[in-house]
N, CA, C and O atoms as a CHARMM CRD file, in Angstrom:
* protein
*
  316
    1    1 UNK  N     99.62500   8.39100  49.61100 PROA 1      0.00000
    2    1 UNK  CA    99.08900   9.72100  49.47500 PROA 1      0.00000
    3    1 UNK  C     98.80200  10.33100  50.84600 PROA 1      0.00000
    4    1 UNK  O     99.00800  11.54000  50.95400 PROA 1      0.00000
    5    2 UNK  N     98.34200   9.63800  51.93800 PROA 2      0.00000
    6    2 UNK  CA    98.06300  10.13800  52.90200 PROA 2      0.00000
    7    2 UNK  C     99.30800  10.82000  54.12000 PROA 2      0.00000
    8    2 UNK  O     99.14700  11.59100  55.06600 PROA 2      0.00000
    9    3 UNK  N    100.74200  10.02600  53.49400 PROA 3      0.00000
   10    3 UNK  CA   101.78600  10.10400  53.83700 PROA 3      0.00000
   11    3 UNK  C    102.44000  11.37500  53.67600 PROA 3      0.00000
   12    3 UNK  O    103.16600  11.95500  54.48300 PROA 3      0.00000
   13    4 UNK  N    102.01200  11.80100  52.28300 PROA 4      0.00000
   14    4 UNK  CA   102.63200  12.97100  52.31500 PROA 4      0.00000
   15    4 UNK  C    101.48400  13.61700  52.07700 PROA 4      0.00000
   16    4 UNK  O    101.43400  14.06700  50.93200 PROA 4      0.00000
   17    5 UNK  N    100.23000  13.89700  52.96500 PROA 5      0.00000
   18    5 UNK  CA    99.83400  14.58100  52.98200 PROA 5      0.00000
   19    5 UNK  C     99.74700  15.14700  54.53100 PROA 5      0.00000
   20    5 UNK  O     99.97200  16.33600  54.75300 PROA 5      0.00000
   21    6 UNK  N     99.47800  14.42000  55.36600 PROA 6      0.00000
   22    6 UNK  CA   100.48100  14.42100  56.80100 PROA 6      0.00000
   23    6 UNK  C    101.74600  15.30600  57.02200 PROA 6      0.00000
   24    6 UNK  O    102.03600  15.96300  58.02200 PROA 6      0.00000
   25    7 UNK  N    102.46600  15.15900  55.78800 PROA 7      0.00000
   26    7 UNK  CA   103.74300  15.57600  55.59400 PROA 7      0.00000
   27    7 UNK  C    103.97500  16.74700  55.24200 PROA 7      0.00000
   28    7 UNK  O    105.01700  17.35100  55.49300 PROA 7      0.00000
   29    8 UNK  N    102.76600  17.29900  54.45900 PROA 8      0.00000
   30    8 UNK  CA   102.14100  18.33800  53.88600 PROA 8      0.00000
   31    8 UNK  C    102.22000  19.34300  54.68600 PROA 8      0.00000
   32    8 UNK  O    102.81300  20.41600  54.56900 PROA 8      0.00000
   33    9 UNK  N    101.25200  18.70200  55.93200 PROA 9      0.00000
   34    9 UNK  CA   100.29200  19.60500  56.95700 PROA 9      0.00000
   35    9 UNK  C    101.28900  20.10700  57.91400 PROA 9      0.00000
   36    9 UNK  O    101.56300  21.28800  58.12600 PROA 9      0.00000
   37   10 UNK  N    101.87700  18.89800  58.55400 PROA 10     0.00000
   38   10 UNK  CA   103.29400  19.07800  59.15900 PROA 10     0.00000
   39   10 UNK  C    103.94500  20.14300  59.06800 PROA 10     0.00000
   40   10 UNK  O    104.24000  20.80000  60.06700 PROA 10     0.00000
   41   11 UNK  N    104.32000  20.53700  57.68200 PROA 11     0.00000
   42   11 UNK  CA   105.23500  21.69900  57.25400 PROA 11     0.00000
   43   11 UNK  C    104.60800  23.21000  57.54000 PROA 11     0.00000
   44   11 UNK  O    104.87100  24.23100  58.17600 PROA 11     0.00000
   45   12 UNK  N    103.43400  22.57900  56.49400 PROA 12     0.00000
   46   12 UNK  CA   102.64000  24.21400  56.63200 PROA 12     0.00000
   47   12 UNK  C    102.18700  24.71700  58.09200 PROA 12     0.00000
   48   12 UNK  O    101.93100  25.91300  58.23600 PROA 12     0.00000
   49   13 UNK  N    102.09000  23.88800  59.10600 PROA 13     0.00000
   50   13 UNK  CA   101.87300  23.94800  60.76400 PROA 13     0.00000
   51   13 UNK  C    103.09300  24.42500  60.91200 PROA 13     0.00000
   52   13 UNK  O    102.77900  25.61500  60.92300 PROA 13     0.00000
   53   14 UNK  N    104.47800  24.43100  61.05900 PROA 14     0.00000
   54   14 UNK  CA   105.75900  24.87300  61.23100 PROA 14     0.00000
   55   14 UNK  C    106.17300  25.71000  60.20600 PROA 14     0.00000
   56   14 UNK  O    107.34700  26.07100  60.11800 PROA 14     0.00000
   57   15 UNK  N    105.03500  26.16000  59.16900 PROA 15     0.00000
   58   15 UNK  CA   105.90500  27.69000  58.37100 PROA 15     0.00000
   59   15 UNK  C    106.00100  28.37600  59.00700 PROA 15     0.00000
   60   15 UNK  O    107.10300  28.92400  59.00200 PROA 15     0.00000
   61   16 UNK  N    104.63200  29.04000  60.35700 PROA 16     0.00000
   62   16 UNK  CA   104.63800  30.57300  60.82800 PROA 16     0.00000
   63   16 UNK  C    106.01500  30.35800  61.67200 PROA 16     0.00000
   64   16 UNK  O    106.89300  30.85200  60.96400 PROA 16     0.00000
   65   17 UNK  N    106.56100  29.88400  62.77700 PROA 17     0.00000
   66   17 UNK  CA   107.88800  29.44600  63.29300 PROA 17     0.00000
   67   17 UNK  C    109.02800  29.35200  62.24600 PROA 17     0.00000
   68   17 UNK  O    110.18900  29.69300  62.47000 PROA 17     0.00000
   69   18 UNK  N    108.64400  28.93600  61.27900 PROA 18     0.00000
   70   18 UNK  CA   109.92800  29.16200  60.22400 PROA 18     0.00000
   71   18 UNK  C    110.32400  30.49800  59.65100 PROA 18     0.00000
   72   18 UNK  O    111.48500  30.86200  59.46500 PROA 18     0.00000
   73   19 UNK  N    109.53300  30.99900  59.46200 PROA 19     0.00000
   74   19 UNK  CA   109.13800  32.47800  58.96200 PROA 19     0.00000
   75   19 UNK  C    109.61400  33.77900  59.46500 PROA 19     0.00000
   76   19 UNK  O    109.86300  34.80300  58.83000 PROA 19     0.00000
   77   20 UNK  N    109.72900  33.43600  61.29100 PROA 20     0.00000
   78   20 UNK  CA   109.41400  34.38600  62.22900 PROA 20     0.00000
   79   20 UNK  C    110.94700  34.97200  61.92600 PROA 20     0.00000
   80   20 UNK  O    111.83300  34.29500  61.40600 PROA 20     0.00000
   81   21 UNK  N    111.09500  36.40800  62.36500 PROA 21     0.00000
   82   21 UNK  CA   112.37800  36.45100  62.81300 PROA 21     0.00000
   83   21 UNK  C    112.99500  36.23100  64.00000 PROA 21     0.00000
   84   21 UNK  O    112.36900  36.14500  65.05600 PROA 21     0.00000
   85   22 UNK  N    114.78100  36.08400  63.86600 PROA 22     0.00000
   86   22 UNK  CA   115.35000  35.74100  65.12800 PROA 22     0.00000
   87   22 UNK  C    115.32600  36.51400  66.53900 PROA 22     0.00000
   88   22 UNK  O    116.23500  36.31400  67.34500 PROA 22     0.00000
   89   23 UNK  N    114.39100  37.30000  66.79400 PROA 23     0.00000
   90   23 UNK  CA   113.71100  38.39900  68.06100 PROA 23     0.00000
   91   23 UNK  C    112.44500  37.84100  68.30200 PROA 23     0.00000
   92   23 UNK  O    111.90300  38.14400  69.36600 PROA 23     0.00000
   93   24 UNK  N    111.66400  36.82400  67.25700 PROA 24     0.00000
   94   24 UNK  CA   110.47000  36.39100  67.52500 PROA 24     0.00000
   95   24 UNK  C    110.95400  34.62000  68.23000 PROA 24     0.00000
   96   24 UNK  O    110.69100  34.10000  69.31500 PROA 24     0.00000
   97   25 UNK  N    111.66600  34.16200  67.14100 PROA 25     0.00000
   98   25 UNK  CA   111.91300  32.46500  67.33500 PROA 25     0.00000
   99   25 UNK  C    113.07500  32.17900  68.23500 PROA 25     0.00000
  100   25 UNK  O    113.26600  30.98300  68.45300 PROA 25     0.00000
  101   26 UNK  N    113.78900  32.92800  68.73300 PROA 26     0.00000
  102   26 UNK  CA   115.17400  32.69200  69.89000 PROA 26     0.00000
  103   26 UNK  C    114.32200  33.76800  70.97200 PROA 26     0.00000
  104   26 UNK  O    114.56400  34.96700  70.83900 PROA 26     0.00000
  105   27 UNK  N    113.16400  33.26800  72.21600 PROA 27     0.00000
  106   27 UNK  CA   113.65800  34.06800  73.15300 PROA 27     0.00000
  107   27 UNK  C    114.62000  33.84100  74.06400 PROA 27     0.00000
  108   27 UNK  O    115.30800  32.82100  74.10000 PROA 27     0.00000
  109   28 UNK  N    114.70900  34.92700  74.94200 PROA 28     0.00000
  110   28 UNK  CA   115.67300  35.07300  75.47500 PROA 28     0.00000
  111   28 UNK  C    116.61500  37.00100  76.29500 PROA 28     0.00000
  112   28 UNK  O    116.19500  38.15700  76.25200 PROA 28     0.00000
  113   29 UNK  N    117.32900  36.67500  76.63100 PROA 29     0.00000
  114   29 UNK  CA   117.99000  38.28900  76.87100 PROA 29     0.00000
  115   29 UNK  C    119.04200  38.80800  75.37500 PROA 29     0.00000
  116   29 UNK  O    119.14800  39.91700  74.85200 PROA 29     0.00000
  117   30 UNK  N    119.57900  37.72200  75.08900 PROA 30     0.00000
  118   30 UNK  CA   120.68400  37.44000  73.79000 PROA 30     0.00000
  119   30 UNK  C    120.31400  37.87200  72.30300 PROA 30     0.00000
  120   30 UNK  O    120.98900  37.95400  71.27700 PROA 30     0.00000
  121   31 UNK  N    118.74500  38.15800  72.64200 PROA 31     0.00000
  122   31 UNK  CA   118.31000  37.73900  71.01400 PROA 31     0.00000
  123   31 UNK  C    117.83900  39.24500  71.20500 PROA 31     0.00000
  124   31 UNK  O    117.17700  39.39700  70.17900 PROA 31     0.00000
  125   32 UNK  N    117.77700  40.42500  71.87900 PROA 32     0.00000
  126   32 UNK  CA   117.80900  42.31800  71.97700 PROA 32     0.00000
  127   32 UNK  C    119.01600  42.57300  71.57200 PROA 32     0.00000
  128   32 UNK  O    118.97200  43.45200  70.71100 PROA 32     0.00000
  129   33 UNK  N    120.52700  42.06700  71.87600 PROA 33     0.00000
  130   33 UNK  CA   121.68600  41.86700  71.47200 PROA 33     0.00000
  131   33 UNK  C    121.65200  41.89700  70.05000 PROA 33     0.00000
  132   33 UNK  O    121.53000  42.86800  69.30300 PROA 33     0.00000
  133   34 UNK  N    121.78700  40.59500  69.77000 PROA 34     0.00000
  134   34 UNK  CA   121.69600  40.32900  68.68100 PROA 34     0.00000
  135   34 UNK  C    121.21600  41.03100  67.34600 PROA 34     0.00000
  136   34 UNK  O    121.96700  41.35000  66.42400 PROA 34     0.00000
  137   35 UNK  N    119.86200  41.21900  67.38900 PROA 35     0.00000
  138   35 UNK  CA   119.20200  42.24700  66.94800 PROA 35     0.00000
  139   35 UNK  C    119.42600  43.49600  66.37000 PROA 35     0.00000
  140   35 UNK  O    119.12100  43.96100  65.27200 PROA 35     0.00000
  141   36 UNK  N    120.14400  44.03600  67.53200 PROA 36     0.00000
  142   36 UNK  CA   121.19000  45.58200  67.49400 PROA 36     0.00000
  143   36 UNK  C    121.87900  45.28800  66.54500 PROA 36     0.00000
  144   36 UNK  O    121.91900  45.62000  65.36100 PROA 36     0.00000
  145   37 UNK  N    122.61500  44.39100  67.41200 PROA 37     0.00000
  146   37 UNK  CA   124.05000  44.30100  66.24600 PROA 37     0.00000
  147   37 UNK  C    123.56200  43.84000  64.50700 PROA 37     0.00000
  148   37 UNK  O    124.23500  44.27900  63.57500 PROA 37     0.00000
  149   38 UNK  N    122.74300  43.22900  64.33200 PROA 38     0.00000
  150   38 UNK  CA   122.39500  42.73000  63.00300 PROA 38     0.00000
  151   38 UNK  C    121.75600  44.25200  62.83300 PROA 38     0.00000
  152   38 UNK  O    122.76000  44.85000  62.44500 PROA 38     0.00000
  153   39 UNK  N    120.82000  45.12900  62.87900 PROA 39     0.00000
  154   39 UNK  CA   120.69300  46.86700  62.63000 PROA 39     0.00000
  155   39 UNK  C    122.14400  47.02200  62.29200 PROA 39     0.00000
  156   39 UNK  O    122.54500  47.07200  61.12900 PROA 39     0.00000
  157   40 UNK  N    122.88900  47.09200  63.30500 PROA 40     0.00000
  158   40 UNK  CA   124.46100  47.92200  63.10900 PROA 40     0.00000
  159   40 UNK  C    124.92000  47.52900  62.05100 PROA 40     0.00000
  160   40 UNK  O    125.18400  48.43300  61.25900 PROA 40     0.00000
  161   41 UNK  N    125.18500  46.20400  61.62000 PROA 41     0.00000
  162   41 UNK  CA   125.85300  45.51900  60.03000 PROA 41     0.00000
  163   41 UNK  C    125.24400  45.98800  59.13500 PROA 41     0.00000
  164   41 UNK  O    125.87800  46.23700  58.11000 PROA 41     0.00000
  165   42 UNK  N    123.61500  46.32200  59.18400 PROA 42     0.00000
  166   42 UNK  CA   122.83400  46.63900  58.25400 PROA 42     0.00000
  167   42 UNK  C    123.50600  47.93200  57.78000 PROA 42     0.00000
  168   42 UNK  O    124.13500  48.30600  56.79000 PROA 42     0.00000
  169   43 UNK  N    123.12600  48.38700  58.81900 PROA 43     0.00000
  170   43 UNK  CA   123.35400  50.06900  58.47900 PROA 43     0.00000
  171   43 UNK  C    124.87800  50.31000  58.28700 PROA 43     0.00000
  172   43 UNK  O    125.12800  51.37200  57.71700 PROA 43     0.00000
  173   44 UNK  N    126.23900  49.34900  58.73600 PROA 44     0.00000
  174   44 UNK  CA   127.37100  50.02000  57.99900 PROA 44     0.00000
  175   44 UNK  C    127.33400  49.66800  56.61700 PROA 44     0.00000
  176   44 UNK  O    127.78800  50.50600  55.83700 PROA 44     0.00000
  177   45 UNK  N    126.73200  48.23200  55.99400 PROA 45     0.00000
  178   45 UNK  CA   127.01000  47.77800  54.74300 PROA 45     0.00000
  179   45 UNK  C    126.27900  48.95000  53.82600 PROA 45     0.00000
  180   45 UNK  O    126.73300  49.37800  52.76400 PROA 45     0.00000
  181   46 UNK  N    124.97300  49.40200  54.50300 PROA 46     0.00000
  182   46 UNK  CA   124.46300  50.77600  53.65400 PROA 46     0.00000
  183   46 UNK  C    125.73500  51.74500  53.67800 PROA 46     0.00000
  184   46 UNK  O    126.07900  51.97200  52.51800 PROA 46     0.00000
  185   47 UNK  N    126.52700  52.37700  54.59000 PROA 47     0.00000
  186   47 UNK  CA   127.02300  53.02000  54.59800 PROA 47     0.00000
  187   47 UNK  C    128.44200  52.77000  53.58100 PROA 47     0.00000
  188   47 UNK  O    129.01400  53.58500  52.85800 PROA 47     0.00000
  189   48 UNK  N    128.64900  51.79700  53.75300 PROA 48     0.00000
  190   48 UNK  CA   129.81400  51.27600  52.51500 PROA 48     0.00000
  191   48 UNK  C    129.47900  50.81700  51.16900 PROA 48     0.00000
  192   48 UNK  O    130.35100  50.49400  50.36300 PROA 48     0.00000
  193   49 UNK  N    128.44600  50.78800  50.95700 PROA 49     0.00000
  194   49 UNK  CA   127.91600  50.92600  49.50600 PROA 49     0.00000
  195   49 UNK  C    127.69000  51.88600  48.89200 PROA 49     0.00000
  196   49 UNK  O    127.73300  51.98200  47.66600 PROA 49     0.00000
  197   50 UNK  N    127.26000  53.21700  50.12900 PROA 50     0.00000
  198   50 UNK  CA   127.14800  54.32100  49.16500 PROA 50     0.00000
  199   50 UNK  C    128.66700  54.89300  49.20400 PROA 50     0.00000
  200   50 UNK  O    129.00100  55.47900  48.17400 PROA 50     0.00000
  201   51 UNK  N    129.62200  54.81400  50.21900 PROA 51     0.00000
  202   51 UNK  CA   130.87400  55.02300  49.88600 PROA 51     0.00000
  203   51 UNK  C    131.22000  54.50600  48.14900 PROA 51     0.00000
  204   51 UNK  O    131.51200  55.04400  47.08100 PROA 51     0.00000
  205   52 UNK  N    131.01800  53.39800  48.58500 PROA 52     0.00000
  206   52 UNK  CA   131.37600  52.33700  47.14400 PROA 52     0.00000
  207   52 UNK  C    131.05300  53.23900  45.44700 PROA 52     0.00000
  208   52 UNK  O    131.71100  53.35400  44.41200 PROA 52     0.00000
  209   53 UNK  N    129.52600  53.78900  45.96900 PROA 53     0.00000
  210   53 UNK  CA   129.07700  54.55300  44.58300 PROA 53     0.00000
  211   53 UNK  C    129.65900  55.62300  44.49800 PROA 53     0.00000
  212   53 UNK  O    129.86100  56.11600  43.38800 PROA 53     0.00000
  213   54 UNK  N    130.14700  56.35700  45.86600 PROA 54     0.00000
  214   54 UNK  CA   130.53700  57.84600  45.64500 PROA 54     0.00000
  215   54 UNK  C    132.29800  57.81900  44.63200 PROA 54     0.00000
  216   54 UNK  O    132.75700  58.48600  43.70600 PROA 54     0.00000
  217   55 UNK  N    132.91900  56.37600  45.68300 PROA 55     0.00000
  218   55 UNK  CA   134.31100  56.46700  44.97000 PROA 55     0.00000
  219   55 UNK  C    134.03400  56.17800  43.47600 PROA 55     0.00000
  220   55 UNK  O    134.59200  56.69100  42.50600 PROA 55     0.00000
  221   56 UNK  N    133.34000  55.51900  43.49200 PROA 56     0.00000
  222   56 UNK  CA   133.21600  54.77900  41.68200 PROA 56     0.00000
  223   56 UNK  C    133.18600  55.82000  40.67700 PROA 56     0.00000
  224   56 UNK  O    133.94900  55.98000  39.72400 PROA 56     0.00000
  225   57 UNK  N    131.56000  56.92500  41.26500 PROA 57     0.00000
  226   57 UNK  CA   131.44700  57.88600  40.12100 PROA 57     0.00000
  227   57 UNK  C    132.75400  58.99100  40.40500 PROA 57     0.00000
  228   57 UNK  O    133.05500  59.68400  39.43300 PROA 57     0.00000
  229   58 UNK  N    133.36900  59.14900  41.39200 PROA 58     0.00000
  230   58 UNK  CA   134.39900  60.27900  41.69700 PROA 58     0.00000
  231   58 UNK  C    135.47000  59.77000  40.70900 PROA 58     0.00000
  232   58 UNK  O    135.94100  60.66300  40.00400 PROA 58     0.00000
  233   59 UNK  N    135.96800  58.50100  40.49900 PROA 59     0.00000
  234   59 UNK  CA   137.06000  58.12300  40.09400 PROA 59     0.00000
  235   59 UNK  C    136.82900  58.23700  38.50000 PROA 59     0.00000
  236   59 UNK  O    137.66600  58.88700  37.87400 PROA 59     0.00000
  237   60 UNK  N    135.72400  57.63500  37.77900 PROA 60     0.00000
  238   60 UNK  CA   135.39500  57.92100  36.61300 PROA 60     0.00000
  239   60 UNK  C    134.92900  59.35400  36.13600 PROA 60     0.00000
  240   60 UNK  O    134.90100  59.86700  35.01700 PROA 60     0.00000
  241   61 UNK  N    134.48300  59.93000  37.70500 PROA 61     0.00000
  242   61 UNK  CA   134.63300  61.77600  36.41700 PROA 61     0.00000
  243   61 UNK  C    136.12100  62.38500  36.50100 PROA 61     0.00000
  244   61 UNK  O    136.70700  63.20200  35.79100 PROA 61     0.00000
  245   62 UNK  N    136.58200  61.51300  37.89000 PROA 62     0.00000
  246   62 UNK  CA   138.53900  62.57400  37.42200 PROA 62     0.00000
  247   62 UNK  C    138.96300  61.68600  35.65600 PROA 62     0.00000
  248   62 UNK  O    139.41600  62.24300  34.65600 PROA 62     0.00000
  249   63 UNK  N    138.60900  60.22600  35.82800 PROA 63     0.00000
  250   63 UNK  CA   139.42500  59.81900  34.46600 PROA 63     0.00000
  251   63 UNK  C    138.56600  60.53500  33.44200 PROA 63     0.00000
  252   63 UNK  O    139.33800  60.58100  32.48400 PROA 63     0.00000
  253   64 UNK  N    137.34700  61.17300  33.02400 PROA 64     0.00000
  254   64 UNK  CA   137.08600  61.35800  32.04000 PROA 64     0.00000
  255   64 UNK  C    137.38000  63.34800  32.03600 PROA 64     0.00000
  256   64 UNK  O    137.32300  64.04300  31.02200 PROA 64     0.00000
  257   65 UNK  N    137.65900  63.81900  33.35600 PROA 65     0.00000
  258   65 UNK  CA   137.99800  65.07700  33.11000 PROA 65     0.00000
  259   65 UNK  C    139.37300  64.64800  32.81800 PROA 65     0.00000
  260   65 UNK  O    139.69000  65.17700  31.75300 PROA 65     0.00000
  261   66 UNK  N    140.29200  63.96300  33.25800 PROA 66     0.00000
  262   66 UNK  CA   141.55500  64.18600  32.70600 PROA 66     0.00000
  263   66 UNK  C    141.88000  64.10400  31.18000 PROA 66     0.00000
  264   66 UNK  O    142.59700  64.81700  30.48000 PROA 66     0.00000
  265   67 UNK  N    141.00700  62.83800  30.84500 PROA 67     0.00000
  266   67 UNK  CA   141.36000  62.45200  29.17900 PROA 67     0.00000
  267   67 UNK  C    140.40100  63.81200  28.41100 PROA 67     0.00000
  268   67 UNK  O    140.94100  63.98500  27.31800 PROA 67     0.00000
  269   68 UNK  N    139.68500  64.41900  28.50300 PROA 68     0.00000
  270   68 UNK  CA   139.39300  65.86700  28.09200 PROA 68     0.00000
  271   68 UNK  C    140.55800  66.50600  28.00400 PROA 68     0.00000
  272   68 UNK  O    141.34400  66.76300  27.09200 PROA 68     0.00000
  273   69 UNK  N    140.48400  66.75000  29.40300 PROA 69     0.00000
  274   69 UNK  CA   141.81700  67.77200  29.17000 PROA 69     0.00000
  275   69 UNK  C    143.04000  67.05400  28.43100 PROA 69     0.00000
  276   69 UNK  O    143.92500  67.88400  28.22000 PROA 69     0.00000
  277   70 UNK  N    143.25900  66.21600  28.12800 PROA 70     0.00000
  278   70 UNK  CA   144.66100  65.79100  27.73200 PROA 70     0.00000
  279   70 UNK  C    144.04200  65.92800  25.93200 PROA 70     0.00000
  280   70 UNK  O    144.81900  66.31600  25.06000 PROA 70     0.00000
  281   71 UNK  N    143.08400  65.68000  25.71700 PROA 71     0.00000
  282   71 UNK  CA   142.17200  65.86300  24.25900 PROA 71     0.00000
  283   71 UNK  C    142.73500  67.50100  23.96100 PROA 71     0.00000
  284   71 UNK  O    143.73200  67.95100  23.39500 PROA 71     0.00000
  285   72 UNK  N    141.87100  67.95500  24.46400 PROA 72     0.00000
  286   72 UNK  CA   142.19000  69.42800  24.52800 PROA 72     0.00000
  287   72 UNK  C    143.45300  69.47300  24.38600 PROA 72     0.00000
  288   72 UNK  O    144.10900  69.06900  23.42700 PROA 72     0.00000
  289   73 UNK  N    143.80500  69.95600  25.32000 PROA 73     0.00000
  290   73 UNK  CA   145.68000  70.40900  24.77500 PROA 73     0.00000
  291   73 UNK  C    146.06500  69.62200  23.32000 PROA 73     0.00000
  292   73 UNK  O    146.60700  70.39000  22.52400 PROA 73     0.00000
  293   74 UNK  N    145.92700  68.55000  22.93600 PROA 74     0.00000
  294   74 UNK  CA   146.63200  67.69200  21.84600 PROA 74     0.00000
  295   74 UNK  C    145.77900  68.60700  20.66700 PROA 74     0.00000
  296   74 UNK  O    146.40700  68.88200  19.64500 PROA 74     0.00000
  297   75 UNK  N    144.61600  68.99700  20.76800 PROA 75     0.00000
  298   75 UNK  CA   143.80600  69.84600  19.94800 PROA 75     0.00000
  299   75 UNK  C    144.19700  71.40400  19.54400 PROA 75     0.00000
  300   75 UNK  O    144.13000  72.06600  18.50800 PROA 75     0.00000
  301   76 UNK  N    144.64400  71.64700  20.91400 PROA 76     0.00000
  302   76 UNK  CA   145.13500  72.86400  21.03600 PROA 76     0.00000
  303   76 UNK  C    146.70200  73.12700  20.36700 PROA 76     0.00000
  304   76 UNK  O    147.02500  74.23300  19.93100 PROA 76     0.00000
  305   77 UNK  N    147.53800  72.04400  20.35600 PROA 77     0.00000
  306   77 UNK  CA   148.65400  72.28900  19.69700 PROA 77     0.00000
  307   77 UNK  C    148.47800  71.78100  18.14100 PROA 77     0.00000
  308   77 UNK  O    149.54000  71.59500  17.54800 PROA 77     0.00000
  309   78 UNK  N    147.40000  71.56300  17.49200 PROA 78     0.00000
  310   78 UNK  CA   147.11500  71.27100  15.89700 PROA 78     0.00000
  311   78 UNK  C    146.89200  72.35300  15.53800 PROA 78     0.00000
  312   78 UNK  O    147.11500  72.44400  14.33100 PROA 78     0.00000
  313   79 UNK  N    146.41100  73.64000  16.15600 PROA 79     0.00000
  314   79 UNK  CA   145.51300  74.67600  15.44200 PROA 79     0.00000
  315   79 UNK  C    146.10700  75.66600  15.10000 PROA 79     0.00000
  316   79 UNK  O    145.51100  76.57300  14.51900 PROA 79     0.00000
């Protein structure tokens, strides 16, 4: 019991270091770098996701304006 309680303490002493981010736990000149560039990925993957939503809903209102219109006309030649 005392073994892993040692073992315990150990860990929870090395959470705040586990925790930190990589600008807190890598110093250095490399890790302002770094940093940026992990912002930059951030912010294109935002930027390609909302691409992602814009094509999605664009593509499903041309297919549902087209099958209208193709409704229509087939409606239009019954009447």
């Amino acid at each position: 019991m005392k073994a892993f309680c040692a073992a315990l303490l150990a860990l929870l002493l090395q959470a705040g270091p586990l925790l930190a981010c990589a600008g807190c736990r890598e110093p250095g000149e490399d890790v302002e770098a770094s940093t940026i560039m992990a912002g930059v990925g951030l912010s294109w993957s935002v930027l390609f996701m909302l691409a992602f939503v814009l094509v999605l809903g664009g593509g499903l209102s041309a297919f549902m304006w087209k099958t209208v219109k193709d409704v229509d006309a087939r409606n239009a030649g019954n009447e």
